[in-house]
C-alpha positions in Angstrom: 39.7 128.5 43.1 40.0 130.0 39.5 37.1 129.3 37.1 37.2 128.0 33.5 41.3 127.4 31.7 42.9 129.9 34.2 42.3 127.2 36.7 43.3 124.7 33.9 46.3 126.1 33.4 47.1 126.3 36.8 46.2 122.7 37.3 48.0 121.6 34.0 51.2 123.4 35.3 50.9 121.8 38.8 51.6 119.1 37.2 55.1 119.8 36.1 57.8 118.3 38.7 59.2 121.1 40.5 56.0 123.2 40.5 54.0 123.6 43.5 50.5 125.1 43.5 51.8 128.1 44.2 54.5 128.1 41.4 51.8 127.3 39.3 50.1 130.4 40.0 52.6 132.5 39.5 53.7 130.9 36.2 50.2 131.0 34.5 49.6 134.7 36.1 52.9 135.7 34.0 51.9 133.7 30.6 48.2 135.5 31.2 50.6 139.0 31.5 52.9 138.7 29.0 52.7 139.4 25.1 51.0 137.1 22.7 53.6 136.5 20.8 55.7 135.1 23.4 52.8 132.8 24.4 52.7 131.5 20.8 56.3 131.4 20.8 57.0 129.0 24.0 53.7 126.9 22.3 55.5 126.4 19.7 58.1 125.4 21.2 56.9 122.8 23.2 54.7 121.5 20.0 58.3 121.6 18.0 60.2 119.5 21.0 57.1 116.7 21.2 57.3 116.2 17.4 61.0 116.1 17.0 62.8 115.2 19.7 63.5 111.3 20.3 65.9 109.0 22.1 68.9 107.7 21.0 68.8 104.6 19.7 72.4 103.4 21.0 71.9 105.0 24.7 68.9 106.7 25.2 69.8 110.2 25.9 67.7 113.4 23.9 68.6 113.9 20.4 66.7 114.9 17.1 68.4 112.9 15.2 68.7 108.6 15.4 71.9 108.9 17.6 72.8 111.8 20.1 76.2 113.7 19.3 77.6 111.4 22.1 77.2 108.2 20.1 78.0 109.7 16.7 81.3 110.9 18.0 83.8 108.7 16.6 86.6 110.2 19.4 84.5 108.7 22.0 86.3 105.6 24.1 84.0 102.4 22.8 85.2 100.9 25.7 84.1 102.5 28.5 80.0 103.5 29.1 79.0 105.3 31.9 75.0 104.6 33.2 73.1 107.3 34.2 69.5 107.8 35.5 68.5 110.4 32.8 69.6 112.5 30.1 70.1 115.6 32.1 72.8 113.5 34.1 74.6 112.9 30.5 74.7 116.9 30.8 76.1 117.3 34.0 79.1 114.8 33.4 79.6 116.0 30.1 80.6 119.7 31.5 83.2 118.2 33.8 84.7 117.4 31.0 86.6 114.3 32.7 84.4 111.5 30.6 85.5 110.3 27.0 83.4 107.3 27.0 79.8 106.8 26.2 76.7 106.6 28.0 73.9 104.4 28.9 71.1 106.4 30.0 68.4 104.3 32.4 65.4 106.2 31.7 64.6 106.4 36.1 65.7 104.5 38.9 64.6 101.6 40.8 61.6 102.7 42.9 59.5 100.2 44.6 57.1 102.5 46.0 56.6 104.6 42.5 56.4 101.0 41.4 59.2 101.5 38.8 61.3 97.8 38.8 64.0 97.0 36.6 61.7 96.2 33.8 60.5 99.9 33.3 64.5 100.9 32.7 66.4 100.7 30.1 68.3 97.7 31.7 67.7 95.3 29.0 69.3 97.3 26.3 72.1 97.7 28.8 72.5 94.2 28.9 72.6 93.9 25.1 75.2 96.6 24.7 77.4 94.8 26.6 76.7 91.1 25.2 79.4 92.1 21.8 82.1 92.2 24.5 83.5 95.8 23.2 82.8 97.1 26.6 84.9 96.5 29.6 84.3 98.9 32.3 80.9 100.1 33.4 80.6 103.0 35.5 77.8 103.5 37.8 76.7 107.6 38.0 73.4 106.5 39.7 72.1 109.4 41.7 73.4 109.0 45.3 69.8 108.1 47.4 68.1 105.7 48.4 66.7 104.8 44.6 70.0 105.5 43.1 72.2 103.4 45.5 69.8 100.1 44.7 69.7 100.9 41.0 73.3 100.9 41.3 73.5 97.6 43.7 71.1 95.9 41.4 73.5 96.5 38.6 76.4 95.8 40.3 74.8 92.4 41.2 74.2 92.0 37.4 77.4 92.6 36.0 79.9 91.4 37.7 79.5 87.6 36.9 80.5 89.1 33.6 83.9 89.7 34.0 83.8 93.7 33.5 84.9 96.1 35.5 82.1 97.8 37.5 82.9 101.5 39.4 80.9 103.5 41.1 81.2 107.7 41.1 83.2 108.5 44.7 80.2 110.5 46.7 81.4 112.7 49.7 81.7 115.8 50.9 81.3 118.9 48.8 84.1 121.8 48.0 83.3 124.6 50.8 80.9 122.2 52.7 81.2 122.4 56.6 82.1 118.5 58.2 79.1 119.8 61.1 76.5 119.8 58.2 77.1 116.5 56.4 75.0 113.5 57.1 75.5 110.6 58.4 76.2 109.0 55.4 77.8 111.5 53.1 80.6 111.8 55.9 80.6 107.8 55.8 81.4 108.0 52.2 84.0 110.8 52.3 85.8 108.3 54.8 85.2 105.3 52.3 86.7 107.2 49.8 89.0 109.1 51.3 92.8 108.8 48.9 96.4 109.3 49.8 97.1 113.5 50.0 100.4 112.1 48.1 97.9 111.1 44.7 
């Protein structure tokens, strides 16, 4: 539609998970407005996060360091890790501030028709984190669809001959949700999981 690197950029941006074409177009119609300096700026940016930012070697979340601040906390319970699908789910449970263990972060989730199998996650590190025997409760914080819920099975499947304890995050309803809304299956897990108004 565009000729030469305004299309580029549109097409470039497209790409970006989230953005539409027509997100696209807006976002490289306010880079071409707005002040070359801030253009360098978020460049830079981006060139700074490519050439420093890695993953942890222990669990595979985002750090800049060898180990993320998770891992190199020595409060942290050794015993407990919690497996998540990516390292912006580390975020999320971290601000509930419930979680004192450590994580195990996947890298995806099982996805037969992305063709992602458990040989493109982080599985077999999983596997060797737990071989020392320091672990003994593994909690599954797999997204709650259809990918999620057989990463999770898949693990569960795995585990279990091992003699550790294996949860799974309680899904249900949402605070300030209406019951005439819910699904099918998010009202079969808030009856699943539904506890004692006494606890």
């Amino acid at each position: 539609m565009y000729e030469g690197v305004v299309q580029d950029l549109i097409d470039e941006l497209g790409r970006l998970p989230g953005v539409g074409p027509k997100g696209a177009q807006r976002i490289a119609f306010h880079i071409l407005a707005s002040d070359a300096v801030d253009v360098h700026r978020l460049a830079a940016v981006l060139d700074e996060v490519k050439a420093k930012v890695r993953f942890c070697t222990i669990c595979g979340n985002v750090t800049e360091d060898e180990l993320c601040k998770v891992c190199r906390d020595p409060r942290r319970d050794l015993t407990v890790v919690c497996v998540v699908e990516e390292p912006k789910d580390v975020v999320a449970v971290e601000r509930t501030r419930e979680f004192r263990g450590r994580y195990h972060v996947l890298g995806g989730a099982i996805s037969p028709i992305e063709g992602i199998g458990p040989e493109q996650l982080r599985i077999r590190e999983l596997m060797v984190r737990l071989a020392d025997g320091t672990i003994a409760e593994v909690i599954l914080a797999t997204d709650p669809n259809l990918e999620g819920e057989a990463t999770a099975t898949y693990l569960t499947r795995l585990l279990r001959p091992m003699g550790l304890r294996v949860t799974r995050l309680a899904s249900g309803l949402p605070v300030g949700g209406d019951l005439e809304y819910a699904d099918e299956v998010t009202l079969g897990r808030a009856f699943e999981g539904r506890r004692s108004v006494d606890e």
